[in-house]
N, C-alpha and C positions, 0 to 999 in steps of 0.2 A: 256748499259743503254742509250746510245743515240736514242733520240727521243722519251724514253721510259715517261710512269708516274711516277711525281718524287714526288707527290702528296702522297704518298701511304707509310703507314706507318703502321709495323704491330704490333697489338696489342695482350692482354693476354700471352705474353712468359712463356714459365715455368722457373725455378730456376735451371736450367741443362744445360751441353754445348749445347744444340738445343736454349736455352733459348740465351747464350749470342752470338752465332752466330746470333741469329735474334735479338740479340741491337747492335751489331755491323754494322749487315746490317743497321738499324734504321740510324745508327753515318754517315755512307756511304753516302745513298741517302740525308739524311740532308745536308752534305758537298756539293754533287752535286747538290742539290736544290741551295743552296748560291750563286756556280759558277755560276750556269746558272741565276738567278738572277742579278749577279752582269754583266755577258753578254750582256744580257739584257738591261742593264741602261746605259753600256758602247755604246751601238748600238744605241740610240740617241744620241750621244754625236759623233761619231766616225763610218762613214761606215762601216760596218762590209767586205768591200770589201777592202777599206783603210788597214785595218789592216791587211785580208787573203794577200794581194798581194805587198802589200807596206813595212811595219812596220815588220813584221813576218817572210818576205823573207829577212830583210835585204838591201834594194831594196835604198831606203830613199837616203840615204848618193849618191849612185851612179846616180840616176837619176837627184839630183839637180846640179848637173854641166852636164846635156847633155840639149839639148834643144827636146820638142816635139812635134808635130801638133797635136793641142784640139782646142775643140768648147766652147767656153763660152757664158755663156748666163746670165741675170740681170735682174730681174724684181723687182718694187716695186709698193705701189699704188699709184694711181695718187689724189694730195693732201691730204696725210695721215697728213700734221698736222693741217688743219683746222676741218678734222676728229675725232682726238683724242682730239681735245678741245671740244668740244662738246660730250663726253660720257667719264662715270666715271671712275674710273681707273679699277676698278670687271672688268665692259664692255668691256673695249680698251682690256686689257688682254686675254679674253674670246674671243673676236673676233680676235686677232691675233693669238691665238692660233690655232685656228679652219680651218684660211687662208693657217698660213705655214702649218698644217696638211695637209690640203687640195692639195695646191700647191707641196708638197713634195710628195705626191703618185703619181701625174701626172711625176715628173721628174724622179722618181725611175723606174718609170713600162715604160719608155723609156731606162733604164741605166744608167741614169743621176749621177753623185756626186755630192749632198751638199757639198759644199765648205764652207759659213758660211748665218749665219744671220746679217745682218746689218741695225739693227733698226725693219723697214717696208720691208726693202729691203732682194732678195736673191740671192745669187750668186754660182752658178754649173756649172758642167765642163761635157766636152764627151769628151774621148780619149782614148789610150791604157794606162795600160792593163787592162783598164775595160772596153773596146769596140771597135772592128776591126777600124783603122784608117779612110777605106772607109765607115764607116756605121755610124761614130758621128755627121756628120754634120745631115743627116735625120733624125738618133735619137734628136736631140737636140731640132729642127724645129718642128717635132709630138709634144715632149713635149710641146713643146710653144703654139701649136693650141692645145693640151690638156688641159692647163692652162685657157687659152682663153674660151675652152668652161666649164671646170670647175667654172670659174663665177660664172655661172647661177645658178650652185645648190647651189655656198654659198652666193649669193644672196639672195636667196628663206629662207636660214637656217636662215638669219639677224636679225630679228622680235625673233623670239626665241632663239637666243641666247643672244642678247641686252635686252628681254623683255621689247621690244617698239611695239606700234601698228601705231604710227605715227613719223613719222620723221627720218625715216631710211636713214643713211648715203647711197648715191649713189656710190658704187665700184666701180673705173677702176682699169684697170692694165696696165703698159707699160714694153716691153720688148725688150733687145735688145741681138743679138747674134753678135758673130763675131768671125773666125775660122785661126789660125797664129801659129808660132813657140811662146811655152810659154817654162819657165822652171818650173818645177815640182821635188818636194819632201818635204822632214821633214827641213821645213824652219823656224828658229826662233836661241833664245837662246839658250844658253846649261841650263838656266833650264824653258823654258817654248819654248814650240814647237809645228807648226801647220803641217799637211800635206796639201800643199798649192801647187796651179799655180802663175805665175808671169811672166809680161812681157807688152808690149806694146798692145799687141792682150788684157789683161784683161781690160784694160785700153780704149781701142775701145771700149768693148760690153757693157761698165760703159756709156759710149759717143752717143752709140745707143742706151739706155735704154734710155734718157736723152731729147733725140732727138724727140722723139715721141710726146712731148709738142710742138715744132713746126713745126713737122708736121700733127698732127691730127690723128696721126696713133697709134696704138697698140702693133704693134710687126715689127722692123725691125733689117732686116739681110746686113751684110755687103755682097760684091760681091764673097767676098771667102768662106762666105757660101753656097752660091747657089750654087756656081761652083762646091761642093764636093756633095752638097744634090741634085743635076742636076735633074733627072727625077721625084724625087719622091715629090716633091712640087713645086706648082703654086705661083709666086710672080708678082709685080707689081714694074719696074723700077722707083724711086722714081725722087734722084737727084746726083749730084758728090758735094760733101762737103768736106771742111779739117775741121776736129775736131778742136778746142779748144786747144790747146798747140802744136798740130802738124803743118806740114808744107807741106804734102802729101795728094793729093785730096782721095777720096774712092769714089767708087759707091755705093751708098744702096738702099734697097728694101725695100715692104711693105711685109710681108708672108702672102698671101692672104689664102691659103689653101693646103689641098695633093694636090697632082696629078691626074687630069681631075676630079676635085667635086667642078668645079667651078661654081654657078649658071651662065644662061645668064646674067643675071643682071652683075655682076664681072664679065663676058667675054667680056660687050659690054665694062665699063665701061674701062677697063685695057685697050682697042683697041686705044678708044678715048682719054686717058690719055696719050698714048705712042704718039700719034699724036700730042695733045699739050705740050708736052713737046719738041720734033722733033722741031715744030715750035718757042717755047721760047728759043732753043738754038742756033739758026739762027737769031734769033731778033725781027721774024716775030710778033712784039707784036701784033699787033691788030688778026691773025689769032689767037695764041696763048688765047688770052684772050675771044673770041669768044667759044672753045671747052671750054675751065676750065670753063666759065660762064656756058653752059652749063650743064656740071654735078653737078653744084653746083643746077641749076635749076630741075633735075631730078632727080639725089639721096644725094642732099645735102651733098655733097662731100666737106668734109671739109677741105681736102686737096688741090682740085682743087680753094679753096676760099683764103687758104694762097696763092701759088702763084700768084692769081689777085694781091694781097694786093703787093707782090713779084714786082711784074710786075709797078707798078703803081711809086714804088721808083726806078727801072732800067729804066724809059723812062727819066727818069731826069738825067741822065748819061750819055757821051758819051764814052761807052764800045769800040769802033772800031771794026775791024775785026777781032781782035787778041783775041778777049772774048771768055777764055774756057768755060764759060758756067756755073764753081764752084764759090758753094755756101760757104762764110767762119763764121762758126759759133763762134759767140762770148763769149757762155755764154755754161757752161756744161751740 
């Protein structure tokens, strides 16, 4: 019966054992209708991989005391609650609904695990045993530029799903990845239990999703993602920052796109960025601020406009020689 129609239900029986073998078959396929039904309902709630490989093997218990290397990744929108006050609750509903739909097939058709929903927010993981160690950082990265261009279509869907013809909330999204030793399994209570990640690395990519507000960027990845996702995506060296509660600088990136599908535009743009940067870590402000000005003048580069602004509060400093150059964020 697997895979079969469970739809299918036979009618006119006679009053004869032919008869009650075919109400029993009837009893049969109803039962596996149910199962598979309730399947079904359990698979939004619950990867159906979670459970094939996790929960089913028994796996759960032993995995959460070993540590793993996984990709996490966080995305939410950018100013979803000036958003939600402004459309009705039908609306807000209808339109988150439609996002995480949206956003969840991009992560899945990379490998991805939904891990959970938080609010606006979403948080999924790449790792074994749901995808070769060396392949979760790329996988994760696709999905993020999958997400990114998924936008645009629910962009477009906005107007008929809100039934507005004017005033349509403007979407972003910011996303942040970040690739470490997590620990993973059936973490909670003995009566309420999640299959979850945990660790310092989730904790980053919550910090890079975060980030993105002041940098003007979209989607950054910490330097241990690149370093796994190496050839198969094009980034842009951002800055060295220690996060918000930590005490350890990180290098992060912008994900500008895959591998060699970078317009000239992003090729020049990245050249001249790695140059002003070279130079703001040297002190060289006035060079420094002559390139950033620049792209700020050419492709309105909103990131080369923060570090001006960057720049303008370090000349009133005397850094010395000893200035590594990190950036320490205040605020998460």
């Amino acid at each position: 019966m697997h895979g079969g129609n469970l739809a299918i239900k036979i009618e006119g029986l006679p009053e004869d054992e032919i008869g009650q073998l075919g109400d029993s078959m009837n009893k049969m396929i109803a039962e596996l209708r149910k199962k598979q039904d309730l399947q079904a309902v359990i698979s939004t709630y619950i990867d159906p991989r979670v459970v094939e490989k996790i929960i089913l093997p028994g796996r759960a218990e032993v995995l959460a005391d070993q540590k793993q290397i996984m990709t996490i990744l966080f995305c939410d929108i950018a100013g979803f609650t000036g958003i939600s006050e402004r459309l009705s609750l039908t609306g807000l509903v209808k339109m988150v609904n439609r996002y995480f739909t949206i956003m969840t097939e991009c992560i899945k058709a990379e490998g991805g695990i939904i891990d959970k929903f938080i609010g606006d927010a979403i948080m999924a993981y790449w790792g074994p045993p749901f995808i070769r160690e060396d392949e979760q950082a790329a996988a994760a990265c696709r999905a993020a530029i999958r997400m990114r261009e998924a936008l645009e279509q629910f962009r477009h869907e906005l107007p008929e799903i809100l039934g507005l013809r004017k005033d349509i909330p403007e979407i972003q999204i910011r996303i942040g990845l970040a690739t470490g030793e997590v620990v993973v399994g059936n973490i909670g209570s003995d009566t309420a239990r999640s299959c979850t990640v945990m660790g310092d690395i989730v904790n980053l990519a919550s910090r890079l999703e975060s980030a993105n507000k002041q940098f003007g960027t979209a989607i950054i990845i910490s330097e241990s993602t690149l370093r796994m996702a190496d050839v198969h995506v094009e980034a842009l060296e951002l800055d060295r920052i220690i996060v918000k509660g930590k005490s350890e600088p990180v290098e992060i990136y912008e994900l500008l796109g895959l591998s060699a599908q970078l317009t000239p535009i992003q090729t020049t743009r990245r050249t001249r960025f790695n140059e002003a940067i070279a130079a703001y870590r040297r002190q060289d402000w006035l060079a420094a601020r002559a390139i950033f000005t620049e792209l700020v003048e050419k492709y309105e580069d909103k990131t080369a406009a923060i570090f001006i602004e960057r720049i303008k509060l370090l000349e009133t400093h005397a850094l010395g020689a000893g200035w590594d150059g990190v950036w320490r964020m205040t605020s998460k």
